[in-house]
KOLPA-281605 format. One record per residue (C-alpha): residue number from 1; z, y, x. Coordinates in steps of 0.05 Angstrom, whole numbers, plus 5000, padded with zeros to 4 digits. Example, Ala and Ser with C-alpha at 12.3 -4.5 7.8 and 13.67 -1.06 7.14 Angstrom:
[rec 1; [5156; 4910; 5246]]
[rec 2; [5143; 4979; 5273]]
***
This chain:
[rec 1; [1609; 6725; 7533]]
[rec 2; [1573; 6655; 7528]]
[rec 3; [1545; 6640; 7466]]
[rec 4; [1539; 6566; 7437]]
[rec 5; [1502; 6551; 7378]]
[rec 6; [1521; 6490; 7342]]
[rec 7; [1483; 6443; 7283]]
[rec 8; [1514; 6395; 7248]]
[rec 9; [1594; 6431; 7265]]
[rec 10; [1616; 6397; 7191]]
[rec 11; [1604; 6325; 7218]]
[rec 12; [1661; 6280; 7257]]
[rec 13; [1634; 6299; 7328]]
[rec 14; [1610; 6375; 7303]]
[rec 15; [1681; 6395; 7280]]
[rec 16; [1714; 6368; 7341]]
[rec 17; [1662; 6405; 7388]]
[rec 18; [1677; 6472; 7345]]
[rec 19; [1760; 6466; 7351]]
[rec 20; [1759; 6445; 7422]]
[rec 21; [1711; 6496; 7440]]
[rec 22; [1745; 6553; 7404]]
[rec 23; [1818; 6522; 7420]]
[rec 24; [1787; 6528; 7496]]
[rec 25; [1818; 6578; 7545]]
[rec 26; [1746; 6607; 7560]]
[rec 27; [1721; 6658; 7509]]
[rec 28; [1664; 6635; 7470]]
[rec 29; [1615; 6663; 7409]]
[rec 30; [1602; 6602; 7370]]
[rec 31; [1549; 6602; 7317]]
[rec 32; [1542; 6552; 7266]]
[rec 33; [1481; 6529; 7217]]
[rec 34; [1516; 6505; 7146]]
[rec 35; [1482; 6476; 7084]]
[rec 36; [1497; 6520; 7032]]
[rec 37; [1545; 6472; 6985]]
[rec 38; [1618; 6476; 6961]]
[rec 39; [1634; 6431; 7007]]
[rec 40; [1601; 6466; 7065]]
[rec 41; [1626; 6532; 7049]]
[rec 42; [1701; 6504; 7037]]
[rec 43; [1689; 6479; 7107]]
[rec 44; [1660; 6547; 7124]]
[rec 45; [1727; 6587; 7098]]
[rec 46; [1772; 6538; 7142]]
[rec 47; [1740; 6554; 7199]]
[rec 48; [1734; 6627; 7192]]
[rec 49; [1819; 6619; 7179]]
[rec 50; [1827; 6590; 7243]]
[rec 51; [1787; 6618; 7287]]
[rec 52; [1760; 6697; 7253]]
[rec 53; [1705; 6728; 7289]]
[rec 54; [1703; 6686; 7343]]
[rec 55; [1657; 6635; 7297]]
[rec 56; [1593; 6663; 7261]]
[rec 57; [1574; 6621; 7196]]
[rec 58; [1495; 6618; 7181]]
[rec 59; [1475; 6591; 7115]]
[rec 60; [1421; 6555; 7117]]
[rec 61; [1375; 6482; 7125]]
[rec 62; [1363; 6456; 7194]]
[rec 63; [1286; 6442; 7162]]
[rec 64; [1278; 6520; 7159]]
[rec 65; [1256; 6545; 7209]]
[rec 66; [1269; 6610; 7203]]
[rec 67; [1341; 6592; 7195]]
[rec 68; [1345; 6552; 7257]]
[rec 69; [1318; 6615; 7300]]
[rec 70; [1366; 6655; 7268]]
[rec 71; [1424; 6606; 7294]]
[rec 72; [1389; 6601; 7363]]
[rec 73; [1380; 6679; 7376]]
[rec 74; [1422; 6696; 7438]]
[rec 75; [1446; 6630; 7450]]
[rec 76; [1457; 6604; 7522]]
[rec 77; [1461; 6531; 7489]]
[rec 78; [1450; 6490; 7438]]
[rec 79; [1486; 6440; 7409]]
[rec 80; [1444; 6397; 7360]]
[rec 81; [1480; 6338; 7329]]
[rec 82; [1461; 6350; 7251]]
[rec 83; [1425; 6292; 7230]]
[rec 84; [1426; 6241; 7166]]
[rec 85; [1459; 6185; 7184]]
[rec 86; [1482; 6116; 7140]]
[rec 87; [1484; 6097; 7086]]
[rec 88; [1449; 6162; 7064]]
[rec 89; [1390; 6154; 7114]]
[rec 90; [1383; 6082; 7076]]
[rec 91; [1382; 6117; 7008]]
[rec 92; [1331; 6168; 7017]]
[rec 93; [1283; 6157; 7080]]
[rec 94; [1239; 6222; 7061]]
[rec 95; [1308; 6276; 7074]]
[rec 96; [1317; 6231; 7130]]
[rec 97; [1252; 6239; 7162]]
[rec 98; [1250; 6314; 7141]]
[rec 99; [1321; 6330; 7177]]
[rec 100; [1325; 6274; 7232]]
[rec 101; [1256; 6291; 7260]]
[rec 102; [1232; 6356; 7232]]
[rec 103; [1303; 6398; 7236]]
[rec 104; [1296; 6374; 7304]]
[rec 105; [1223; 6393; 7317]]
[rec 106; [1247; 6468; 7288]]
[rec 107; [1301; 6471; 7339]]
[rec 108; [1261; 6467; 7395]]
[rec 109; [1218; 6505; 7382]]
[rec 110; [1271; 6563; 7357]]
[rec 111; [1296; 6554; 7433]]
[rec 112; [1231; 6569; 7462]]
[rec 113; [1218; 6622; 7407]]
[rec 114; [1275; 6665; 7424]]
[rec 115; [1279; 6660; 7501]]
[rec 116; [1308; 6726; 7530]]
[rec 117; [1254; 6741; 7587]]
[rec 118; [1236; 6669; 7597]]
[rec 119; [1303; 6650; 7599]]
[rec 120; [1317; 6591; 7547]]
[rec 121; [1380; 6563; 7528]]
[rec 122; [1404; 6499; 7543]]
[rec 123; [1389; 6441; 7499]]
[rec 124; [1432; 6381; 7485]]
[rec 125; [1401; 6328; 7436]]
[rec 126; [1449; 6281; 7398]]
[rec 127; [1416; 6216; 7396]]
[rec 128; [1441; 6140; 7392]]
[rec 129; [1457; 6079; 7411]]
[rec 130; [1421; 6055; 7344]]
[rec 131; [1349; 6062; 7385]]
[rec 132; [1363; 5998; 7425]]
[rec 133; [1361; 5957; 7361]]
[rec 134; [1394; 5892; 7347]]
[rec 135; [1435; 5856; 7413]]
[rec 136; [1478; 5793; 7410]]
[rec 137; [1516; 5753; 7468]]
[rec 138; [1458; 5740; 7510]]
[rec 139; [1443; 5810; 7528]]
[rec 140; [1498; 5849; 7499]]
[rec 141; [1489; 5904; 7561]]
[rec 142; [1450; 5956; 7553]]
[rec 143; [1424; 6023; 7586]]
[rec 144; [1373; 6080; 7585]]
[rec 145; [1311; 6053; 7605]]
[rec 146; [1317; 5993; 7554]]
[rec 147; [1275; 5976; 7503]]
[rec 148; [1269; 6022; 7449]]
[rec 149; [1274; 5974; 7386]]
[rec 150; [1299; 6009; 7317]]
[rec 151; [1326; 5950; 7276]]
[rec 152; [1268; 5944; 7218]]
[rec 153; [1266; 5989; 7153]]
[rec 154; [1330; 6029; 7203]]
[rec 155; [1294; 6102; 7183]]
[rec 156; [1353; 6135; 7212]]
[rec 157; [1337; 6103; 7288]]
[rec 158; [1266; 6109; 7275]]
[rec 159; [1272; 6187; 7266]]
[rec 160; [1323; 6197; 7319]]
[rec 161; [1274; 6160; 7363]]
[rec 162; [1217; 6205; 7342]]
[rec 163; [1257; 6267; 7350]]
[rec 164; [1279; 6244; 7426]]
[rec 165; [1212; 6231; 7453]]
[rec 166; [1195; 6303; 7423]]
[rec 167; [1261; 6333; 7461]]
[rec 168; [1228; 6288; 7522]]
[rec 169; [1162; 6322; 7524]]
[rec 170; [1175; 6396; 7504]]
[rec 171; [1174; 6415; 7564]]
[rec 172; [1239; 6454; 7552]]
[rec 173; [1270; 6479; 7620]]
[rec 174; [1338; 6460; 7607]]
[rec 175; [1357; 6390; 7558]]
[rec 176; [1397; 6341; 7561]]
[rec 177; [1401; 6272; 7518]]
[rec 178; [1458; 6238; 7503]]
[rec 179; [1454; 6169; 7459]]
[rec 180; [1520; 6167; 7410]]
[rec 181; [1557; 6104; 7410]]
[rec 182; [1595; 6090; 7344]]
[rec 183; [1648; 6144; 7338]]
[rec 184; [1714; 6121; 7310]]
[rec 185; [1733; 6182; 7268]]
[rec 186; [1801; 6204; 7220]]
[rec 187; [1793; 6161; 7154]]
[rec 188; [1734; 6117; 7177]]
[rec 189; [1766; 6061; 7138]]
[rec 190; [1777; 6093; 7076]]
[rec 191; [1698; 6118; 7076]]
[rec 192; [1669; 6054; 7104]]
[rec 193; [1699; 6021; 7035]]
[rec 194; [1653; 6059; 6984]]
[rec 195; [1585; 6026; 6999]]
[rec 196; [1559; 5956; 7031]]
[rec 197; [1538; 5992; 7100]]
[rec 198; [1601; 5952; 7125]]
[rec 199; [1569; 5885; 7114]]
[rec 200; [1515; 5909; 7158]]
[rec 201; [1551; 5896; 7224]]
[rec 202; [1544; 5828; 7245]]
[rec 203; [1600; 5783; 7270]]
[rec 204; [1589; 5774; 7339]]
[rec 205; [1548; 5849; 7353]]
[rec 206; [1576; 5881; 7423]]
[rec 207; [1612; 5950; 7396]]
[rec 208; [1621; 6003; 7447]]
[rec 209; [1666; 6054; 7411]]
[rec 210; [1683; 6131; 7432]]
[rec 211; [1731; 6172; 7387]]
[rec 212; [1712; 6234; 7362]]
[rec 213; [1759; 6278; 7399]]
[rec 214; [1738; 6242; 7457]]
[rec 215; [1659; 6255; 7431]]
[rec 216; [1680; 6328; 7424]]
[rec 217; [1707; 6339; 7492]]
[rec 218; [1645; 6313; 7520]]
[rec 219; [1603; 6378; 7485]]
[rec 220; [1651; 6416; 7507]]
[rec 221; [1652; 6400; 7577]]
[rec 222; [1578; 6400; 7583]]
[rec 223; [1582; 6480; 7567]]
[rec 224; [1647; 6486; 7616]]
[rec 225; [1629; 6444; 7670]]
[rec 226; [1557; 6478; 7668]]
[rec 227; [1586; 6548; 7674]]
[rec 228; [1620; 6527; 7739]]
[rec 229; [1559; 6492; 7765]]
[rec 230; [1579; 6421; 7757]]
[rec 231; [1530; 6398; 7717]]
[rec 232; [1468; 6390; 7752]]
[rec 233; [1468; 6325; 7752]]
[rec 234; [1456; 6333; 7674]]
[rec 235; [1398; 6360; 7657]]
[rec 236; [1324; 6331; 7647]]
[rec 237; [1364; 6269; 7642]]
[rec 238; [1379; 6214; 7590]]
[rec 239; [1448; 6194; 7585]]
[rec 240; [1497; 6135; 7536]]
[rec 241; [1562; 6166; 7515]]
[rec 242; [1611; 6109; 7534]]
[rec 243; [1681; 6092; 7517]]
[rec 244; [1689; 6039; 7585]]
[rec 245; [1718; 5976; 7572]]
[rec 246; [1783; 5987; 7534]]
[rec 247; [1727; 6009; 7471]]
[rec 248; [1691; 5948; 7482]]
[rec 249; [1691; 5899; 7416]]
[rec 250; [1653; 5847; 7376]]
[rec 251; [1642; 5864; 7297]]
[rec 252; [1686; 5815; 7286]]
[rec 253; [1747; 5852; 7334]]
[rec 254; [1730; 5922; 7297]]
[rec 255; [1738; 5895; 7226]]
[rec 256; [1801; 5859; 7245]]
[rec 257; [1837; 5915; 7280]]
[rec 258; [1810; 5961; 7217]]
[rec 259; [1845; 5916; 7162]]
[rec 260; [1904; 5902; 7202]]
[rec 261; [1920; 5970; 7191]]
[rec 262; [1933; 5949; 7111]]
[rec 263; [1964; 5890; 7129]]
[rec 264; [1898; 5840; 7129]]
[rec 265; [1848; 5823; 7183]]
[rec 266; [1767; 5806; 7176]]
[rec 267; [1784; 5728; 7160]]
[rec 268; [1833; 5745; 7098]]
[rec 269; [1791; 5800; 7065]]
[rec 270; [1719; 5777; 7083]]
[rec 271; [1680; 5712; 7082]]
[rec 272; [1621; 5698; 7148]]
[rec 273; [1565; 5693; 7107]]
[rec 274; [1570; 5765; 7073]]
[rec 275; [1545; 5795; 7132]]
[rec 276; [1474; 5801; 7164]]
[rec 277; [1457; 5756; 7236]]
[rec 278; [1412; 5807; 7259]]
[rec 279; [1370; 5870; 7246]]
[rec 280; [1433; 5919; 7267]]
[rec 281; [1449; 5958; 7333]]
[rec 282; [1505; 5963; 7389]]
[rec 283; [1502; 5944; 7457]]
[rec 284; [1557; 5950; 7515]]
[rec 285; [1536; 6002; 7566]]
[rec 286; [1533; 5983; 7633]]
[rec 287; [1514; 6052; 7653]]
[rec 288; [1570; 6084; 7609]]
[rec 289; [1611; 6099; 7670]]
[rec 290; [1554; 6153; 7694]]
[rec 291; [1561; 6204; 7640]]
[rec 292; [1639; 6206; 7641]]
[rec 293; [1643; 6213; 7723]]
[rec 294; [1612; 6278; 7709]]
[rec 295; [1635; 6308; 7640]]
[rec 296; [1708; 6264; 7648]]
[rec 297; [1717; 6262; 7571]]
[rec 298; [1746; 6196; 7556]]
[rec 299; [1821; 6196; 7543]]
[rec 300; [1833; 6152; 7477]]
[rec 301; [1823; 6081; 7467]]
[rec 302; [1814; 6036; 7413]]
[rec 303; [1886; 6008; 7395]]
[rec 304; [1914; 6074; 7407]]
[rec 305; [1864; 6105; 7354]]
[rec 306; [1886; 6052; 7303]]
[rec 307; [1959; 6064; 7324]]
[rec 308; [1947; 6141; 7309]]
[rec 309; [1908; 6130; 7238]]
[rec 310; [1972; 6077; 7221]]
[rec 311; [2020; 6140; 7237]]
[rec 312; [1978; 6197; 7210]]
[rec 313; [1949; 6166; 7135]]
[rec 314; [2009; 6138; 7090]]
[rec 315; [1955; 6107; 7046]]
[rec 316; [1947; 6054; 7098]]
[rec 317; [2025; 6032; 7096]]
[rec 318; [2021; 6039; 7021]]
[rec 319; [1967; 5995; 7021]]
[rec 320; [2005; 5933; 7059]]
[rec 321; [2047; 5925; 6993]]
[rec 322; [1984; 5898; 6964]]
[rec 323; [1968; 5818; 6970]]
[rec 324; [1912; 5803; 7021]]
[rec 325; [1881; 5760; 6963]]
[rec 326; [1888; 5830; 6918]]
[rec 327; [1853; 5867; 6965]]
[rec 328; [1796; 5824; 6973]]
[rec 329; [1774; 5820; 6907]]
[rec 330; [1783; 5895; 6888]]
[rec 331; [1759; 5928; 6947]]
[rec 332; [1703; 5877; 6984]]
[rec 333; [1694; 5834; 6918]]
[rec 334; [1663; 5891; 6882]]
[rec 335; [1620; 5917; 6945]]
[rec 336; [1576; 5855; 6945]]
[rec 337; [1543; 5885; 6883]]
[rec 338; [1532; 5951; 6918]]
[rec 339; [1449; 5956; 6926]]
[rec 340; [1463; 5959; 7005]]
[rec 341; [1501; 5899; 7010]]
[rec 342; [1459; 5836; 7037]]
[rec 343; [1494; 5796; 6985]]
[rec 344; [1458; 5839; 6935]]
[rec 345; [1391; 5835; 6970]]
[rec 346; [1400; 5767; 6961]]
[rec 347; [1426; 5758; 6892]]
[rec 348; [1370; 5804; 6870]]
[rec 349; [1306; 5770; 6914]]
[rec 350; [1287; 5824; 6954]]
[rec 351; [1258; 5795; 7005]]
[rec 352; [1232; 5844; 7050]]
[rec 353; [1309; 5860; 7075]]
[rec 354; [1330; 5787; 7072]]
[rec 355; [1281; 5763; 7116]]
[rec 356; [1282; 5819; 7166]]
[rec 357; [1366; 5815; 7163]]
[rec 358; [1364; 5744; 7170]]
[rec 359; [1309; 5706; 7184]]
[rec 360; [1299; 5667; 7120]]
[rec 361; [1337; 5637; 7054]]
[rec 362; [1345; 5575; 7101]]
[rec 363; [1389; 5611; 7149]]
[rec 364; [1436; 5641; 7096]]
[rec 365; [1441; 5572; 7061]]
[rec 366; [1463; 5552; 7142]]
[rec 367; [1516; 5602; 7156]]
[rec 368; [1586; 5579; 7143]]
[rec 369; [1632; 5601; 7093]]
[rec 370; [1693; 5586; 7130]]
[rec 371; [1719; 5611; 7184]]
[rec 372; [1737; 5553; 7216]]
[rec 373; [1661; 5528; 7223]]
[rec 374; [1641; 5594; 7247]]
[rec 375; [1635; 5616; 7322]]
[rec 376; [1658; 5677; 7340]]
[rec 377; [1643; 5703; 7414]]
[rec 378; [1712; 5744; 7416]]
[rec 379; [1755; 5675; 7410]]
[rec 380; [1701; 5635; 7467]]
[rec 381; [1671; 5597; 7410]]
[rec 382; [1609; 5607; 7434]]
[rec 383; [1574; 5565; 7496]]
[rec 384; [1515; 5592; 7509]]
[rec 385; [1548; 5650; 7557]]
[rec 386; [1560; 5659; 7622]]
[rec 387; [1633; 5688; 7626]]
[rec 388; [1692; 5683; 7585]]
[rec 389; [1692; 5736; 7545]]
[rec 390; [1750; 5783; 7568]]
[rec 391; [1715; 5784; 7638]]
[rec 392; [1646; 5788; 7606]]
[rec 393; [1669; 5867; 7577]]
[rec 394; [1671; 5886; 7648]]
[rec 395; [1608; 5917; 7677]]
[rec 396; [1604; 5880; 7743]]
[rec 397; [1585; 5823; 7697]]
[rec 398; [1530; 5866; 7671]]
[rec 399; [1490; 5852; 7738]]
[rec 400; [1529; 5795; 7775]]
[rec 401; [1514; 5751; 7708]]
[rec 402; [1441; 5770; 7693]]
[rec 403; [1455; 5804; 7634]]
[rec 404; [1403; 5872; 7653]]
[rec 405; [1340; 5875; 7630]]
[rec 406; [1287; 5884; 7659]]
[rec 407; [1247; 5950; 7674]]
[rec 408; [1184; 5930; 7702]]
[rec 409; [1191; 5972; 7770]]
[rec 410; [1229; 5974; 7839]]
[rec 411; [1297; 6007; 7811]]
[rec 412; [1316; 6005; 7877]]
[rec 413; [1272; 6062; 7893]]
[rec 414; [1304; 6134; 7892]]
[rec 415; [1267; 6174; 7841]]
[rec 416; [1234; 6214; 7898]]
[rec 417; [1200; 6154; 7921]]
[rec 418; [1168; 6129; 7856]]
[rec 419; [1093; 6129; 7861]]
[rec 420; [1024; 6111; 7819]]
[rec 421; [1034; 6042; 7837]]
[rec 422; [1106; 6035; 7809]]
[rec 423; [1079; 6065; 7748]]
[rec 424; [1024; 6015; 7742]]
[rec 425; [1076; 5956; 7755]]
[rec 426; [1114; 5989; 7697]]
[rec 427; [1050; 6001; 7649]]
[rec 428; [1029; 5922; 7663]]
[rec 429; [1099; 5895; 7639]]
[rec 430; [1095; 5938; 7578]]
[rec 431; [1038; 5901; 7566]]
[rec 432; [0978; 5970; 7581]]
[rec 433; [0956; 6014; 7633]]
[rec 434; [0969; 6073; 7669]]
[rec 435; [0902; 6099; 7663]]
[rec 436; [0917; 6167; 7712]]
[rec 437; [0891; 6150; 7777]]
[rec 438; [0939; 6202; 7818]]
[rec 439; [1009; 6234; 7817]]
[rec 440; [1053; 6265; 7858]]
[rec 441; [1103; 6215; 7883]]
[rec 442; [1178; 6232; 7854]]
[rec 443; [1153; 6274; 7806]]
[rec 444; [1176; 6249; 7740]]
[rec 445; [1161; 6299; 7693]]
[rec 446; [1083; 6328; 7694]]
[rec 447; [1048; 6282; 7641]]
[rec 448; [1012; 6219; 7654]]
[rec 449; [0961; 6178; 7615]]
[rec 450; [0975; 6115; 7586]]
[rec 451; [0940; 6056; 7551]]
[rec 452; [0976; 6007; 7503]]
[rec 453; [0963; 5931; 7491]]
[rec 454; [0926; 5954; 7428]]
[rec 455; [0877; 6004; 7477]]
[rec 456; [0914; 6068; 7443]]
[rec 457; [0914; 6128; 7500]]
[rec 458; [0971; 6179; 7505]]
[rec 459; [1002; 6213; 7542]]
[rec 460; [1076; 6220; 7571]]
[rec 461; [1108; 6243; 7632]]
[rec 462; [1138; 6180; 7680]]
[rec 463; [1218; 6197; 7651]]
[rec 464; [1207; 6187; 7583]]
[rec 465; [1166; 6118; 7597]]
[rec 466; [1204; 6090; 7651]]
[rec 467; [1274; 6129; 7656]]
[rec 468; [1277; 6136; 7572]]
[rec 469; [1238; 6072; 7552]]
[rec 470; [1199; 6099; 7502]]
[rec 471; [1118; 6081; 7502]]
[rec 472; [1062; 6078; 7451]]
[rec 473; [1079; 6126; 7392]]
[rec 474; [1021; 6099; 7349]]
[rec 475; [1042; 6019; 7347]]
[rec 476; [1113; 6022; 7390]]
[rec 477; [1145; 6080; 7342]]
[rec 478; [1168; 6045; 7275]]
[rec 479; [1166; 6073; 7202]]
[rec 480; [1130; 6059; 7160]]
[rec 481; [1115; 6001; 7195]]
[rec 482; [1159; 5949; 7242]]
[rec 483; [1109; 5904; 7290]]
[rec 484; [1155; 5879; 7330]]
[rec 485; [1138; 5808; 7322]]
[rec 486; [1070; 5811; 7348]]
[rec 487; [1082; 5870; 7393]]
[rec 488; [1118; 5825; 7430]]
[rec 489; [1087; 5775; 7436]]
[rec 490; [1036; 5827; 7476]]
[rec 491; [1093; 5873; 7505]]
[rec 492; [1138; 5823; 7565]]
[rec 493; [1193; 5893; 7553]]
[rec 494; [1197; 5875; 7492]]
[rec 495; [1201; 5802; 7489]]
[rec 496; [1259; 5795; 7543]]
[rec 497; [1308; 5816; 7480]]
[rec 498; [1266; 5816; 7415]]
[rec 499; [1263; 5736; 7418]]
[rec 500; [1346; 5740; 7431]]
[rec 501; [1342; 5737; 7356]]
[rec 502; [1274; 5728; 7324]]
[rec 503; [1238; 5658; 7334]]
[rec 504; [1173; 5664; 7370]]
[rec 505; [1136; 5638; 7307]]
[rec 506; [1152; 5690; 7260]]
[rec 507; [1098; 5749; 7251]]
[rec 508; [1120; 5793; 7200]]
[rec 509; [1090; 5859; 7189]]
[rec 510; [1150; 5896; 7157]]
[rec 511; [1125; 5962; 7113]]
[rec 512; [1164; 6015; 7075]]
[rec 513; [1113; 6037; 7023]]
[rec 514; [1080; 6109; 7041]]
[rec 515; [1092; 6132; 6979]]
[rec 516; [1160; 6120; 6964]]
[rec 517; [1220; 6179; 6988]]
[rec 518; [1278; 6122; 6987]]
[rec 519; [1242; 6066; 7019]]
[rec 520; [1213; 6007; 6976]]
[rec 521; [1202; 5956; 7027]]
[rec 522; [1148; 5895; 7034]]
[rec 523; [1128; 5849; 7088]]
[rec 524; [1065; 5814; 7103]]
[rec 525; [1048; 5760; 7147]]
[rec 526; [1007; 5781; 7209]]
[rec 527; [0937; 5744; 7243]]
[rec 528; [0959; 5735; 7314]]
***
């Protein structure tokens, strides 16, 4: 019998990996790591309803490591997708850190702990699309191998991206990465109402959206497909989890296919200026495509989820009775004066967040406050693009248009021809050095040395630099501190999408005090 072990099985993508794993025709042992709460152990007696022995319940924290062997013991994989995610991550940065990075640094090393006769299981890491940092319309395409850019005092990306490059370099024998898109989940408008997370997402953000069923299906078919040896294309690799075009929006598109499901839209319940310009994440993925031709997961799309949730939740027809003007005040009205609303930030000077989120008091005083004087990318309002924007959602436009960034090597090469020189080429535009003067060509995993801009050595095997786009972890890795505006300035990787947004003039050191477990921020200007 083939036994998966699973973290994080409460969550939106968790619980749909455990049902459609158990609900699979295959016969599986599935053991899962819970917190021990009410709510976990309600959760806990559900499952143990539906599905009896074939589900084994551990009790425990993913930070103990004792408990995270136990869940690993006789698995043949892993499943790791626990993780503190917003707006809790934003609330308390110390659990973040502690779970995000550390639960993940225990998991590991359980695997390698409790190998049967050198045998491991397989690992697949949850990570997400929240690494790539902020994008907007002139490079709303992303991939693996981009820039690696955590939007600032974002402790959540910053410990996912921690926890990846630690997956990267293990030296596990068997892992696999796959970078989490935003999931569309059941009742993700009624919880996206209770704090001002929402007013996060900028207007005119490229959304690439996978459901959760859809997200579940994937896990699942990465354990199926494996067992009849169709995943080999898989693992030691980096991967997006796409939803293709059809799950392709703007911020703007999301919110108003969201509130038309209670009988309102983003223009009658929200005003343009509530939200931030910059500092979030989500990116289209042009390389979306290569994860489903293996695993085949996606089946839902975006209209059809919203159909489903209008069908399933009578709270949301209820709620149409309700005057748009109503609405706005209760619900959105009194989320300005939630502490993680911008409008808050604002009201309340601090200016750490408002000057990272938007560039400066100037800027907010700029934004419209009416629609009509605001541009929004999804009705071609905006010039500055090179498609209209229905044909710009398609990925031929990803290359054909320019929109790719760039890598700093010959991408044209098959892995098995990559060299020492390529990784020199690569090392220049990252603004260092590949200080190793030899390796064998195509091999992409034995470790390398590396030099930064700032002269800090380190070392990392050629994937995780130029396949995963990670590179210094002393100045490159955020938290506590962002750099990015003088990295750079240093770093041409960098600069091809950090000045999309940021104006080549600004050099702010942004700092979360050392100190503080929910993340006081400052910001100081930098000598350049």
């Amino acid at each position: 019998m083939t036994t998966v072990s699973i973290t994080g099985a409460s969550g939106n993508m968790g619980s749909e990996t455990l049902r459609q794993l158990c609900e699979s025709d295959r016969n599986y042992k599935i053991k899962i790591l819970l917190l021990d709460t009410f709510g976990e152990r309600q959760f806990a007696r559900r499952v143990k309803k539906l599905y009896k022995s074939d589900v084994e319940v551990i009790f425990g924290d993913i930070t103990d490591k004792e408990a995270c062997k136990k869940l690993v013991e006789g698995a043949d994989y892993v499943l790791h997708m626990a993780a503190i995610i917003p707006p809790k991550s934003d609330r308390d940065a110390h659990l973040t850190r502690k779970v995000n990075y550390g639960g993940t640094v225990n998991m590991v090393n359980a695997v390698k702990d409790t190998a049967r006769k050198g045998k491991e299981a397989k690992f697949v890491y949850v990570s997400t699309v929240a690494l790539y940092g902020h994008r907007n319309y002139l490079h709303p395409w992303g991939r693996v191998g981009d820039p690696l850019l955590p939007s600032v005092f974002d402790v959540y990306a910053a410990s996912k991206l921690k926890a990846e490059r630690y997956v990267l370099e293990s030296g596990l024998q068997n892992w696999g990465i796959v970078r989490q898109t935003g999931i569309l989940y059941d009742k993700l408008l009624l919880k996206n109402i209770s704090d001002g997370l929402m007013f996060h997402t900028g207007w005119n953000v490229p959304l690439e959206w996978v459901t959760a069923e859809d997200s579940g299906r994937l896990m699942k078919n990465i354990v199926e497909f494996d067992l009849e040896n169709k995943a080999d294309k898989f693992w030691k690799r980096c991967f997006d989890i796409g939803g293709g075009k059809e799950n392709r929006q703007t911020g703007f598109e999301t919110f108003n296919d969201g509130f038309g499901l209670i009988g309102g839209s983003a223009e009658k319940f929200m005003e343009p200026n509530w939200n931030m310009s910059r500092n979030f994440h989500g990116v289209w993925f042009a390389d979306g495509n290569e994860l489903n031709d293996i695993f085949d997961y996606v089946r839902q799309d975006i209209k059809g989820f919203w159909e489903e949730m209008r069908k399933k939740h009578k709270i949301y027809r209820l709620a149409t009775a309700f005057p748009p003007k109503f609405i706005k005040k209760l619900v959105f009205g009194r989320l300005l004066k939630d502490e993680n609303s911008p409008v808050f930030w604002i009201d309340k000077e601090e200016n750490a967040k408002v000057k990272a989120c938007f560039g400066s008091r100037q800027n907010i005083e700029a934004c419209p406050s009416d629609w009509e004087d605001y541009p929004l990318l999804s009705k071609n309002q905006i010039t500055d693009v090179k498609a209209e924007y229905e044909e710009m959602k398609e990925e031929r436009i990803a290359k054909d248009k320019g929109y790719l960034l760039d890598h700093g090597y010959d991408e044209t090469k098959p892995d098995s021809e990559l060299g020492i020189e390529d990784m020199r080429k690569a090392a220049e535009f990252r603004g260092g050095k590949c200080l190793s003067e030899n390796m064998v060509k195509g091999d992409l995993y034995t470790k390398l040395e590396w030099a930064c801009c700032d002269g800090h050595r380190f070392f990392a095997s050629p994937y995780t630099v130029l396949k995963a786009g990670h590179w210094c972890e002393t100045c490159c890795e955020p938290d506590p501190v962002w750099r990015y505006d003088v990295l750079a300035k240093k770093i041409p990787f960098f600069a091809q999408v950090w000045f999309d947004t940021h104006a080549i003039n600004e050099n702010t050191f942004y700092e979360i005090y050392p100190d503080s477990s929910t993340g006081c921020r400052k910001i100081k200007e930098a000598t350049v």
